[in-house]
N, C-alpha and C positions, 0 to 999 in steps of 0.2 A: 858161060855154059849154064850155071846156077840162075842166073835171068830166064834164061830161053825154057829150062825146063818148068820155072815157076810160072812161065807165061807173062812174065814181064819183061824183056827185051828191050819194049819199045818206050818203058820209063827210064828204062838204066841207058838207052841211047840217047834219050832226051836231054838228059845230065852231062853229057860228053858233048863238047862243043859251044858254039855261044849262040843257040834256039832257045825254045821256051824249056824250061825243066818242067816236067811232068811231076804231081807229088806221088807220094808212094804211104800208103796206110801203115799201121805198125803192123797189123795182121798180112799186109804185103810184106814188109821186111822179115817177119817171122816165116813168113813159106819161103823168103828168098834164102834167108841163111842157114847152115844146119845146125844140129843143137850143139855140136862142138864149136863153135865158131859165137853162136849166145852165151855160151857156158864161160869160155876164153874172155869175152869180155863181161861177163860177170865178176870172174877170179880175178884180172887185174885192176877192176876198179874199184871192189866190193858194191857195187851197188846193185839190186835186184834186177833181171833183165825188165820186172815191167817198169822199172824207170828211166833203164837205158834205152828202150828199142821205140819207145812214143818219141824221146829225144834225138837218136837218129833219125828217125823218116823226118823228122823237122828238117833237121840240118843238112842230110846226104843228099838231095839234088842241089842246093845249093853246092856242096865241098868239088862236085865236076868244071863249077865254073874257074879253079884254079888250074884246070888242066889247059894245055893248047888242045885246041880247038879242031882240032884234027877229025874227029867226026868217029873214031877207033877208042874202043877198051884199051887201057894199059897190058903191057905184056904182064904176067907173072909168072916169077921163077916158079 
């Protein structure tokens, strides 16, 4: 839902599955998550979000290719 509203959908679907991953900018990842969710992972790893979140957009379309391929978001509780 946090995709869809950030107008990304079609990169977080790219990521799910075994198609091309789309990348995603850090000022994409920054509209995609809210500030409690950059805050939580600032607090747990002490490190600044602008070091963490240029690191993520790296990494997170890649981290879908370990999912099955199912072409679906994971549920979450």
């Amino acid at each position: 839902a946090q995709a869809e509203q950030a107008g990304l959908d079609d990169k977080v679907k790219s990521w799910i599955g075994d198609g091309h991953n789309l990348p995603i900018s850090t000022d994409e990842l920054r509209s995609l998550l809210s500030n409690q969710q950059v805050q939580a992972m600032v607090d747990k790893t002490g490190l600044p979000a602008a070091t963490i979140l240029p690191v993520l957009a790296h990494l997170l379309p890649e981290a879908g290719n370990t999912q099955p391929p199912t072409g679906e978001a994971p549920k979450t509780a």
